[in-house]
C-alpha positions in Angstrom: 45.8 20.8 -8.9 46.0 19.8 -5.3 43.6 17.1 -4.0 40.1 18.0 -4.4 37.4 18.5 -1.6 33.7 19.3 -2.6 29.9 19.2 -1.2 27.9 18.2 -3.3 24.1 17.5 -4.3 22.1 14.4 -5.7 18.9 14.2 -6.3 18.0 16.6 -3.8 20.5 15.2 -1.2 23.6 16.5 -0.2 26.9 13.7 -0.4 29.2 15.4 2.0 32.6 16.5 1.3 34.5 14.1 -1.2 38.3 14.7 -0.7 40.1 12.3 -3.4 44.1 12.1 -2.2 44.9 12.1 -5.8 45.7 15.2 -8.3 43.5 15.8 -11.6 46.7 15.6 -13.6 46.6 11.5 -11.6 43.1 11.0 -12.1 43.4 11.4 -15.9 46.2 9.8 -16.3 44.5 6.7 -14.1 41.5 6.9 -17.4 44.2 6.9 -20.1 45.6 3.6 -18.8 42.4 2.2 -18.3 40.6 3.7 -22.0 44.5 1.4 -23.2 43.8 -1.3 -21.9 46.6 -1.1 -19.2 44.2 -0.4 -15.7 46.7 0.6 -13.0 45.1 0.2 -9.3 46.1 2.5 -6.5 46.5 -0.5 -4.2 48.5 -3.3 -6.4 49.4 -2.4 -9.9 48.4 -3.6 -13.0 45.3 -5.9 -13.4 44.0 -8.0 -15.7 41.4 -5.8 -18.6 37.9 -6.6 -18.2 35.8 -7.9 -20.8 34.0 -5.4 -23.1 30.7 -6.2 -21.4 31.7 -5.2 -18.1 33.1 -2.2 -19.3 30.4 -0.6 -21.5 28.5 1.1 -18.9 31.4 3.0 -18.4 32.1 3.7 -21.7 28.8 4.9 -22.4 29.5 7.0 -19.3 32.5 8.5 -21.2 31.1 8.9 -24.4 28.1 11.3 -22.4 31.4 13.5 -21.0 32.7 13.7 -24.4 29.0 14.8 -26.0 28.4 17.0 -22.8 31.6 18.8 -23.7 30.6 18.9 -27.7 27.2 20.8 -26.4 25.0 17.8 -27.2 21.7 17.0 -26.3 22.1 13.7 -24.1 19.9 10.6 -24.1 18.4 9.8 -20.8 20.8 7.0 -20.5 23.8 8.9 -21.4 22.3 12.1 -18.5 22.0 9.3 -15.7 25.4 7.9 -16.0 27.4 11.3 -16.7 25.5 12.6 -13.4 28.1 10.3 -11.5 31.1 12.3 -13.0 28.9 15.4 -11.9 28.2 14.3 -8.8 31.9 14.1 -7.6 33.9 16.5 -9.9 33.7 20.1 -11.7 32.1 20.7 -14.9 35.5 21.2 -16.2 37.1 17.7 -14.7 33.9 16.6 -16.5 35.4 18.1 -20.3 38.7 16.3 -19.3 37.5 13.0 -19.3 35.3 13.6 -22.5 38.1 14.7 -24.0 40.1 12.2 -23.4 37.9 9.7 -24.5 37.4 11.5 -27.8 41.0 11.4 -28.4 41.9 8.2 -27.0 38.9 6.7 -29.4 39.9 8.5 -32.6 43.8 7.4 -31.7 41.9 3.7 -31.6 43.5 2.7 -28.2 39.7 1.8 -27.1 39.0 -0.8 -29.3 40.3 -3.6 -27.7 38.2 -1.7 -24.2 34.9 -1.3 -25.3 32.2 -2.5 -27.7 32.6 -1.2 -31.2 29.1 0.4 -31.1 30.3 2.9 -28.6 33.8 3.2 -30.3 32.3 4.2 -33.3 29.9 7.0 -32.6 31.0 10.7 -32.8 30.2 13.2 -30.5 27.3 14.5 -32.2 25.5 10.7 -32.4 23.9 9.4 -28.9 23.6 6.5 -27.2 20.2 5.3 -25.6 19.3 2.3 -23.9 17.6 0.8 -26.6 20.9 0.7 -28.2 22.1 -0.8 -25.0 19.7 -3.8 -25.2 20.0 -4.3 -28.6 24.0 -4.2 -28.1 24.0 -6.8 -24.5 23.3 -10.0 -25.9 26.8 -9.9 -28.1 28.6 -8.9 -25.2 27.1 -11.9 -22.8 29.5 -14.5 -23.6 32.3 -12.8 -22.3 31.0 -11.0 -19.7 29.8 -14.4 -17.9 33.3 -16.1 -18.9 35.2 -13.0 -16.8 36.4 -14.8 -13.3 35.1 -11.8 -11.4 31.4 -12.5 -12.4 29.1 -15.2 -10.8 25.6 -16.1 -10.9 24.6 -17.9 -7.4 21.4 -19.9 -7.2 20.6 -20.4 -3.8 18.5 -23.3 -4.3 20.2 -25.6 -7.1 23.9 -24.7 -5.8 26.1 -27.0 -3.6 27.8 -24.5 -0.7 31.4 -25.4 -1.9 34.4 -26.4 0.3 34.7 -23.7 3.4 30.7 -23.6 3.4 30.7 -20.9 1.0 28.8 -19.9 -2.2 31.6 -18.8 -4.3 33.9 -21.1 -6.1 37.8 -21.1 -6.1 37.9 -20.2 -9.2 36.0 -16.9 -8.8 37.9 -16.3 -5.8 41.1 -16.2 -7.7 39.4 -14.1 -10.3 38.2 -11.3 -7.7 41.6 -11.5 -6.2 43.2 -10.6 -9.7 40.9 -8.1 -11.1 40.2 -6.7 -7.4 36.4 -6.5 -7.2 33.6 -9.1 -7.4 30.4 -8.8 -9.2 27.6 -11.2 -8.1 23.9 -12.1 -9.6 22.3 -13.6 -6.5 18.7 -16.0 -7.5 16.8 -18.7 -6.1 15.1 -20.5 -8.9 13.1 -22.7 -6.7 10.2 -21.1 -4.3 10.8 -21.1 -0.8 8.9 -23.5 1.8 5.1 -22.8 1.4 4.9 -20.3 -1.4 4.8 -20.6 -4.8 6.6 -18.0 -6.4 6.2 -17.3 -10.3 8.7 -15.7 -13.3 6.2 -14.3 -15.2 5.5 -10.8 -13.2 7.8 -9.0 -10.9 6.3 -9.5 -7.3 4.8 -6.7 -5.2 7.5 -4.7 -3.4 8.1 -5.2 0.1 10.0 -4.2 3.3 13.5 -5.8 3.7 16.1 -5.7 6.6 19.3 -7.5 5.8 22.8 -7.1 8.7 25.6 -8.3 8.5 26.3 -11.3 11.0 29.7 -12.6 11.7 32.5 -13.2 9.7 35.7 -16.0 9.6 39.3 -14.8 8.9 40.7 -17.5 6.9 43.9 -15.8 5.7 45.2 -12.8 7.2 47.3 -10.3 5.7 50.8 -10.1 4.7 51.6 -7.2 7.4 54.2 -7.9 9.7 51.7 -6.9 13.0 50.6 -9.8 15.0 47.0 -9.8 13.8 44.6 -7.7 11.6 42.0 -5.1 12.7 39.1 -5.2 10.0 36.1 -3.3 9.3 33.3 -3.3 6.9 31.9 -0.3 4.4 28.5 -1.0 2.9 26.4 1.1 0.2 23.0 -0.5 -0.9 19.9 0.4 -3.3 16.5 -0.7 -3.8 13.4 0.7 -4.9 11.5 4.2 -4.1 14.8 6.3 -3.1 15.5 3.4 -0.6 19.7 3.8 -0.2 21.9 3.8 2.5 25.4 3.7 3.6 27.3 1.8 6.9 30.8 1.8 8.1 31.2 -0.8 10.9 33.4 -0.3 13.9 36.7 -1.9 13.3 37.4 -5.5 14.9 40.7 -5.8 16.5 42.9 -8.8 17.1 42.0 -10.6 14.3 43.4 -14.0 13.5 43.4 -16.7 11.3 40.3 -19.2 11.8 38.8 -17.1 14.2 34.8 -15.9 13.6 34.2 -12.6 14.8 29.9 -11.5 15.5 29.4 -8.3 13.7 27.3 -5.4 16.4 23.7 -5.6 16.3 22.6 -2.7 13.6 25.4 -3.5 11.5 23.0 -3.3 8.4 23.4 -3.9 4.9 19.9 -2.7 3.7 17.1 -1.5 5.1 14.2 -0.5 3.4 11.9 -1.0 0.6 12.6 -3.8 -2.2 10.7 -4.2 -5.6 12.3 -6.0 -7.9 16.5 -6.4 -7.0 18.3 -5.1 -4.4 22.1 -4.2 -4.9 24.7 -3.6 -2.4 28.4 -3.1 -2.5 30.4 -4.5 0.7 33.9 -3.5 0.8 36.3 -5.1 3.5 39.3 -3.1 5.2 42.2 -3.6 7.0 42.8 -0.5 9.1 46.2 0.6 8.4 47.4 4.6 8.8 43.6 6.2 8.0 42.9 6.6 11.4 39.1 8.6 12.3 39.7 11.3 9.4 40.1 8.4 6.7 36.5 6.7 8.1 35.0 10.1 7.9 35.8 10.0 4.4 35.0 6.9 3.8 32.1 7.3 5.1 31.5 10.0 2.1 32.8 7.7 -0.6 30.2 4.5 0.6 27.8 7.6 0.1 28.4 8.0 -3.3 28.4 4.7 -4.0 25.2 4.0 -2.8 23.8 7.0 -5.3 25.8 5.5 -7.8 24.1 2.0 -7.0 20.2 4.0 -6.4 20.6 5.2 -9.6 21.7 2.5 -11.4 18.1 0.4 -10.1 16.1 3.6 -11.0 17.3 3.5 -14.3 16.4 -0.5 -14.7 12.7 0.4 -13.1 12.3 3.3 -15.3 12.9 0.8 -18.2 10.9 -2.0 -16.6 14.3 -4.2 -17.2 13.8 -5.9 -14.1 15.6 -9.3 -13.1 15.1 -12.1 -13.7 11.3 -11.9 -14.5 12.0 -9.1 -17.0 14.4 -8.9 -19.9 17.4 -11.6 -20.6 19.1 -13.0 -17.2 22.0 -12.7 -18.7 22.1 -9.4 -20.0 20.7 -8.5 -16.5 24.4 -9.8 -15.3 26.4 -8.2 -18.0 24.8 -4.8 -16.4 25.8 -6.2 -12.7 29.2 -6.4 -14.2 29.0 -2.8 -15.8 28.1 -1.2 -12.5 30.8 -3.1 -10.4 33.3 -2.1 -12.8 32.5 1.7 -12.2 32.6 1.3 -8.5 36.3 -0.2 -8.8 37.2 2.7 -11.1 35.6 5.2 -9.0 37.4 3.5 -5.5 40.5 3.5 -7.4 40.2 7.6 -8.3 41.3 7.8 -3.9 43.9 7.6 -2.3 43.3 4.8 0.0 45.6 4.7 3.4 44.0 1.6 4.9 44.1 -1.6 3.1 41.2 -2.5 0.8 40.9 -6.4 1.0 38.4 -6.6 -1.1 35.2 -5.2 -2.8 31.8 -6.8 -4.3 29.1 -5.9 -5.8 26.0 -8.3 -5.3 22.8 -7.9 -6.8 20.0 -10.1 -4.7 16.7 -10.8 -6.1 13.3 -10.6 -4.5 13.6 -15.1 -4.1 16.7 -15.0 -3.0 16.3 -12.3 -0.2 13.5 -14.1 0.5 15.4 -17.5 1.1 17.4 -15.5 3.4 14.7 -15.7 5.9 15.6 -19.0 6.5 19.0 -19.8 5.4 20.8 -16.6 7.0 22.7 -16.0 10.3 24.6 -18.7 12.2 25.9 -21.5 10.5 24.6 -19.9 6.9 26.5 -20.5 3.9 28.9 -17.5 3.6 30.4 -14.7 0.9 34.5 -14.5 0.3 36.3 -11.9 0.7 39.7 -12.4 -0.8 42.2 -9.7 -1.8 45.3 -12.1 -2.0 48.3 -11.2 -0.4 45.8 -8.1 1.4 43.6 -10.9 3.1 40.6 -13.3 2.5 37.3 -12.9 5.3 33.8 -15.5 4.6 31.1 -13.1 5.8 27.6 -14.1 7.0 24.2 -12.7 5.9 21.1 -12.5 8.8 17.9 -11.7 7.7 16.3 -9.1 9.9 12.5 -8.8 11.1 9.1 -10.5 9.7 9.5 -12.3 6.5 7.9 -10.5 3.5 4.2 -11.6 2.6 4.5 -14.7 -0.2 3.5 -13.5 -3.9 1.9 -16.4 -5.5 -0.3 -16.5 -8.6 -3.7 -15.8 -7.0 -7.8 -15.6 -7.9 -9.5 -12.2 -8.0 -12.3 -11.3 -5.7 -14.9 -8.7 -6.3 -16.4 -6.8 -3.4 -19.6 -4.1 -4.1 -21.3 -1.4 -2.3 -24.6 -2.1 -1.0 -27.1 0.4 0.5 -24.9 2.2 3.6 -22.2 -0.5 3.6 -19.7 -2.7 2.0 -21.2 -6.4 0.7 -19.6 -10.0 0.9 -16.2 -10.0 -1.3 -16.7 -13.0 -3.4 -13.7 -15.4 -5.4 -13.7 -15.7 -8.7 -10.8 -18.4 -9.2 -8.4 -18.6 -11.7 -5.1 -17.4 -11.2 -3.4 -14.6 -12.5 -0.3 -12.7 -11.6 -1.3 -9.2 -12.6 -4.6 -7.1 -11.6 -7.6 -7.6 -13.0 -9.8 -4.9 -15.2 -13.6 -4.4 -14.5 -16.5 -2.9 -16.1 -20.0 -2.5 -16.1 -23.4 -2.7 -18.5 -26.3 -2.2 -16.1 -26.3 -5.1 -13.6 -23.9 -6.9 -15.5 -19.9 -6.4 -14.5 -17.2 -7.6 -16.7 -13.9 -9.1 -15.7 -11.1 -9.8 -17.3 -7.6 -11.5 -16.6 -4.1 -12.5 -17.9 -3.8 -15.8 -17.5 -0.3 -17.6 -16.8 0.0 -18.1 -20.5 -0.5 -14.8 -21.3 -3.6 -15.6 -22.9 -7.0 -13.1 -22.3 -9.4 -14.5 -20.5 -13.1 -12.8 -19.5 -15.8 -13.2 -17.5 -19.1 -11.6 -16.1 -21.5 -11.5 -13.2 -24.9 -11.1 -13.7 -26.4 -10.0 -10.7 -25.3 -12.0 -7.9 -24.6 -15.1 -10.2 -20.7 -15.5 -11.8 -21.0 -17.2 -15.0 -17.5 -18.5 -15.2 -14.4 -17.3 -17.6 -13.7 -18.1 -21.6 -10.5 -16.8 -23.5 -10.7 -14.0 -25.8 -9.8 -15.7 -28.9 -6.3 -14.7 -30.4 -6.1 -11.8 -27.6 -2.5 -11.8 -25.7 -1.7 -10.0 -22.9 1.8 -9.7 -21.3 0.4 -7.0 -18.6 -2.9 -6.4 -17.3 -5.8 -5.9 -19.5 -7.9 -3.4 -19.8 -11.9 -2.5 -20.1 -14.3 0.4 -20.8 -17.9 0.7 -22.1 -18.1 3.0 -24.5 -21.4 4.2 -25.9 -22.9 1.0 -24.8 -20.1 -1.3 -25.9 -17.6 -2.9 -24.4 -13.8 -3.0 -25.4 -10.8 -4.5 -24.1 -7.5 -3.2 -24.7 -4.1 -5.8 -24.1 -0.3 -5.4 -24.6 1.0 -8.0 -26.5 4.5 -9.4 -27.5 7.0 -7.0 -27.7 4.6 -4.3 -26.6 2.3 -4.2 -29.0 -1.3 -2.6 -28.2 -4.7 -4.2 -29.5 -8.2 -3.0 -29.1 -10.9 -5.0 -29.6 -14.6 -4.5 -28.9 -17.8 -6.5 -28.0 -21.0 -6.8 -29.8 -22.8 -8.6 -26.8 -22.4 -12.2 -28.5 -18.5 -12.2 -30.1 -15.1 -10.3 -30.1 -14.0 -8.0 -33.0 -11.0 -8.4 -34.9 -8.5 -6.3 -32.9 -7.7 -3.5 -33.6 -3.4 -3.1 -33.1 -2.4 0.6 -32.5 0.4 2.9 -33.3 2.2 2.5 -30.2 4.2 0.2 -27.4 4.2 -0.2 -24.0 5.3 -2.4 -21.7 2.5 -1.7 -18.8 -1.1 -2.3 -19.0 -2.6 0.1 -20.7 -6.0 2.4 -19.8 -9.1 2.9 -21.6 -12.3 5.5 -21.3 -15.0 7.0 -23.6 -15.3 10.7 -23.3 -17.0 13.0 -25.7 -17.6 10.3 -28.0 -14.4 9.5 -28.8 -12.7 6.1 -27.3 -9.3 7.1 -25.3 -6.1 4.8 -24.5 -3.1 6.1 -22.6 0.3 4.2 -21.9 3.5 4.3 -20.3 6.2 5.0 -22.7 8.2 1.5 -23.9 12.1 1.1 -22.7 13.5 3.9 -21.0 10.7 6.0 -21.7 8.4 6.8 -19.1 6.5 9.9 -20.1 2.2 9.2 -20.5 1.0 8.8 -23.8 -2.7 9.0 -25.1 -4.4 8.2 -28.3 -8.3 8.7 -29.7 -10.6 6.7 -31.7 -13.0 8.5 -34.0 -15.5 6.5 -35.6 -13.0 4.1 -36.5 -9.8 5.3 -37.0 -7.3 5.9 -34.2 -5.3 8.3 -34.4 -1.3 8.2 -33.5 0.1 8.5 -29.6 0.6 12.2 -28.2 2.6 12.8 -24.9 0.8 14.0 -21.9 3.5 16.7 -21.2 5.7 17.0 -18.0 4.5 13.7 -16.4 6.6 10.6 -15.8 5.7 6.7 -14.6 7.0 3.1 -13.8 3.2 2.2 -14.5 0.2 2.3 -16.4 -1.8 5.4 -16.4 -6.0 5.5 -15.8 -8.8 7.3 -17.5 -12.0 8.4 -16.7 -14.4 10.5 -18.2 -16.1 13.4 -15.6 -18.0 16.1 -16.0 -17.2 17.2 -19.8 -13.4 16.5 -18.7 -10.7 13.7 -19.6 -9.4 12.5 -16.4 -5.6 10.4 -15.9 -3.9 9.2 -13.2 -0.4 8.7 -12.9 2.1 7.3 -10.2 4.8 9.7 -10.2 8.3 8.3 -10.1 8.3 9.2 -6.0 5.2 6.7 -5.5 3.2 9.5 -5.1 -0.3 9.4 -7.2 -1.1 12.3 -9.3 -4.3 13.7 -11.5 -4.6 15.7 -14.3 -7.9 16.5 -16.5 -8.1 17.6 -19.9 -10.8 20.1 -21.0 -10.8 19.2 -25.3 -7.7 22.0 -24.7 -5.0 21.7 -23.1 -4.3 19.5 -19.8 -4.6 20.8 -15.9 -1.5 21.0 -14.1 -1.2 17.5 -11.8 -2.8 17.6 -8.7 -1.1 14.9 -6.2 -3.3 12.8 -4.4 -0.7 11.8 -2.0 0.0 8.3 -0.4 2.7 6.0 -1.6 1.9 3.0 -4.4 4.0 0.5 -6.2 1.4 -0.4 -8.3 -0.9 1.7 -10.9 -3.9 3.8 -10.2 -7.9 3.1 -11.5 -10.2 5.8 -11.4 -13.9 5.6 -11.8 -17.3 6.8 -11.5 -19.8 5.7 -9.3 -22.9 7.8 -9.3 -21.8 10.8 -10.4 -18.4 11.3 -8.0 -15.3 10.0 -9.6 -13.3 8.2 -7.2 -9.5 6.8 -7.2 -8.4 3.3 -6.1 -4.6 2.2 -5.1 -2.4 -0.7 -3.4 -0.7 0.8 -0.4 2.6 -0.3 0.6 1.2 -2.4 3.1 -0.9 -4.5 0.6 -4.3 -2.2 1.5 -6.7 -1.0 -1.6 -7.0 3.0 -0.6 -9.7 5.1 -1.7 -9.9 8.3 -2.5 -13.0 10.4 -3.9 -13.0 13.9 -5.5 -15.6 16.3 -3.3 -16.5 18.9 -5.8 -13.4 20.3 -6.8 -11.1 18.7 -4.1 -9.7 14.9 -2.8 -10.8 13.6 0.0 -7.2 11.7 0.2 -6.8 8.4 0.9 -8.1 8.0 4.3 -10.5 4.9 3.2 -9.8 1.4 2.5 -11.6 -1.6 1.2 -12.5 -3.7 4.4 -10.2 -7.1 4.4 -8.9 -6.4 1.2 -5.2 -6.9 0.7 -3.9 -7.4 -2.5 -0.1 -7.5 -4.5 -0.9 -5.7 -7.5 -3.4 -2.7 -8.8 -7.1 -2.8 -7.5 -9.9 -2.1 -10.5 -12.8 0.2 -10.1 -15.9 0.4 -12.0 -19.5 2.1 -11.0 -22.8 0.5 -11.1 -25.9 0.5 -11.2 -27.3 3.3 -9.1 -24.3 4.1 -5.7 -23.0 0.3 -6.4 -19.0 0.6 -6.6 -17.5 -2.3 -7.9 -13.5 -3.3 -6.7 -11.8 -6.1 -7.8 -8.3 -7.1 -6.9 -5.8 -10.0 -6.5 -5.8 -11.9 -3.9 -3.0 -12.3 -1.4 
């Protein structure tokens, strides 16, 4: 079969035409040295095998061919991973691979390759990502030990000799295996901020360019210099992905530094909890402008490869480092640079690759590139042996990003015809607040930084402090409702556990621990005398669930079908009908009701959030509450049988997580929120 040339679509976007330079026949005989442990590069041989670790994102990716081609129903892990394979080749290239697997795994020739929980399944048996947690931490050791993997903390590590991050010894090891993979942090909070671990930060706007960068080895070509130029693919959160192929930078010698064009950009766009980029350095050889079109293509793919590899951690909330093991977060980093180098090695390359990494920056470390990038700034290596070896320099672009520090929550109220004086209630807390209220009395309760429960009240216009809920955790945001004149609080505790508890007016219940998990906040309303709690799914499941009390038994979780979030849900009760709120996985928020039937088809508010929705009602009109992008609390109120959209917000109010709504006595609305 001749070299291959395709359109195709992702996601709704089209990656332009992929040509590969190699035959199918080549391609699959590329896998079978790499599924034996013998990984043959188009550009210099054989290379050392990569750790089991690294490699089990692509085996997973194999073993999804292989059960595609069985007719299996795949796991959502096994679906986002085999969509690369779909993304670039036919259905039928697709059954090769699987194939191949199958028989390279039954011939046992992928034992030493991959973990023994992949190697083991059949075709018919899937692979989800709670078997991929529950596999990572065995594979750590080995991962981290592979001289192609590096963790960097900008603030505890000592720029080594050449003013550089990376160490010799991972130099060598990129060199040899022919890729980098990178875990960038800074532990400690940049100058006037005080950053915390314990909640992933709001999301924010990031710019980050390429500056200059020093050739401090040029290649083993006989032509009197080099002539270099950079390919960059980058991800981060809501769809943000991109691709840039710099111009190419003639007469390039040894110790010389050459300034990259303005607009040479790495990333641009929104970040939430990582960003990840790969940055591959060339040496221009015989590609000529046809080969940079193409290139252009491939730096495509790669940045869907890398967008879908952060939607998958958001989906499962296994967000670095303030979520899930560090560590494991790295093995992952490892797993997704290994498929770019077996993807780049799939081409026929005519220019020289120098080198390829894959970096993975956190929100603190972006952040301490305000300050430490650009001129002079500790640099990245580039070094592809006898092919080359370039330092390249980072520059933050634009306004830093707004500091995310634990903060106190301030309530603001309606008044007759206007808004009233927003007033503190300290104590800090890293996640939104919950409200509720009993006739002039409005309840408010917090996660502390110890994940303990903490509530208070205001009476009136007097605040009457806040006391811990006794033996209530919470590792998200609380939750409150009044139901039939009571109050109860609903928490997620360790490991996701969800508790209920309610409030006679002097002391807490025993709570009440539910069938589910979750790892959001979860929502509460009384409707039709029955107490309601929805959820987000736990791990890599993010449909809506919803349970009922009756009297006093609860009953177990349901799905709310066809709807899908990175947060928790809302409730209200309107009208005779159950409302919910959702974020949909675009940012976009969405309602549904539920008539004691069946639910209403989502109606989509519009806007764009990071952060969950609250509904409530304040005399009568049910109204919807979120944090815009740009830190705003939006309103939105339901006219009759229509929104309004978000066209309101809260005056002076900017906050970094989700706002709380709760009616009042008479029009009174209450909104409490985070403070920035």
């Amino acid at each position: 079969m001749p070299a291959r040339a395709v359109a195709v679509k992702w996601e709704g976007l089209y990656v332009e035409t992929v040509e590969f330079g190699t035959t199918r026949v080549e391609r699959l005989e590329r896998l079978r040295g790499q599924l034996r442990g013998q990984p043959v590069s188009s550009r210099a041989g054989k290379r050392p095998q990569a750790s089991q670790g690294a490699a089990v994102l692509f085996g997973v990716m194999l073993h999804a061919a292989s059960r595609l081609e069985a007719g299996q129903e795949l796991t959502a892990l096994e679906a986002r991973l085999v969509s690369l394979l779909r993304l670039l080749f036919s259905e039928e290239e697709v059954g090769d691979f699987g194939r191949l697997y199958r028989e390279e795994t039954a011939a046992g020739t992928t034992a030493a390759v991959l973990p023994a929980a992949l190697t083991r399944l059949s075709a018919a048996e899937g692979y989800s990502f709670e078997d991929l947690i529950r596999d990572l931490p065995a594979l750590r050791e080995e991962t981290r030990a592979q001289a192609n993997v590096s963790v960097v903390d900008l603030t505890t590590a000592t720029p080594g000799e050449g003013d550089t991050w990376d160490s010799e010894d991972f130099n060598t090891g990129q060199a040899a295996f022919g890729y980098g993979a990178t875990v960038v942090t800074a532990s400690g909070a940049p100058a006037g901020a005080t950053l915390t671990d314990a909640e992933v930060n709001a999301s924010f706007l990031a710019r980050v360019d390429l500056y200059a960068f020093l050739c401090e080895r040029e290649s083993n070509e006989f032509s009197v210099d080099d002539e270099i130029y950079w390919g960059l693919s980058s991800a981060g959160a809501f769809g943000a992905r991109q691709e840039c192929l710099s111009r190419v930078y003639t007469n390039v010698d040894k110790n010389e530094w050459h300034n990259l064009d303005a607009n040479t950009t790495l990333f641009n766009g929104r970040v939430d909890a990582s960003m990840v980029c790969n940055i591959s350095c060339w040496e221009e050889d015989d590609g000529g402008s046809k080969w940079r079109e193409d290139l252009r293509s491939k730096l495509r793919t790669i940045a869907e490869e890398l967008y879908s590899f952060t939607q998958l951690m958001e989906i499962y909330g296994y967000l670095m480092p303030q979520y899930g093991d560090f560590l494991d977060f790295v093995t992952l980093v490892a797993g997704i640079a290994y498929l770019i180098q077996w993807l780049i090695d799939l081409f026929k390359n005519p220019d020289d690759l120098v080198q390829q990494r894959t970096l993975a920056f956190d929100q603190a470390a972006l952040r301490h590139l305000v300050t430490h990038g650009g001129g002079g700034s500790t640099g990245w290596i580039f070094d592809g042996g006898s092919e080359g070896r370039h330092r390249l320099q980072l520059k933050w672009i634009g306004s830093p990003p707004p500091a995310d520090a634990p903060n106190s929550i301030k309530v603001v109220s309606t008044v007759p015809g206007r808004w009233g004086t927003p007033v503190n209630l300290p104590t800090p807390t890293d996640t939104g607040p919950a409200v509720a209220a009993i006739g002039d009395t409005l309840y408010v309760a917090i996660r502390n930084m110890n994940n303990a429960t903490s509530m208070g009240k205001r009476v009136g216009e007097t605040w009457h402090g806040y006391y811990g809920v006794p033996g209530v955790l919470s590792t998200a945001g609380p939750a409150l409702a009044v139901h039939e004149g009571k109050l109860y609080l609903a928490t997620t505790g360790d490991k996701g556990t969800l508790h209920v508890t309610g409030y006679t007016g002097s002391a807490w219940e025993t709570p009440v621990r539910l069938s589910g998990s979750s790892g959001r906040s979860p929502a509460l309303a009384g409707h039709n005398g029955a107490l309601y709690c929805a959820v987000r799914g736990s791990g890599d499941n993010s449909q809506i669930w919803i349970a009922r009390r009756t009297g006093t038994t609860w009953s177990t979780f349901t799905v709310v079908p066809g709807l899908q979030s990175f947060y928790a849900p809302a409730l209200a009760s309107h009208e005779g009908r159950l409302y919910l709120a959702h974020v949909g996985l675009s940012g976009a928020t969405y309602v549904n009701a539920f008539d004691g039937t069946i639910w209403s088809p989502a109606v989509n508010l519009g806007g764009t959030t990071d952060s969950a929705p609250t509904l409530a009602i304040r005399n009568g009109v049910l109204w919807c509450a979120v944090r815009g992008l740009d830190a705003k609390v939006w309103l939105n109120v339901l006219n009759g049988t229509a929104w309004n959209g978000f066209k309101t917000t809260v005056p002076g109010a900017a906050t970094m997580s989700e706002p709380a709504l709760s009616g009042g006595v008479g029009d009174t609305l209450h909104i409490a929120y985070r403070t920035t």
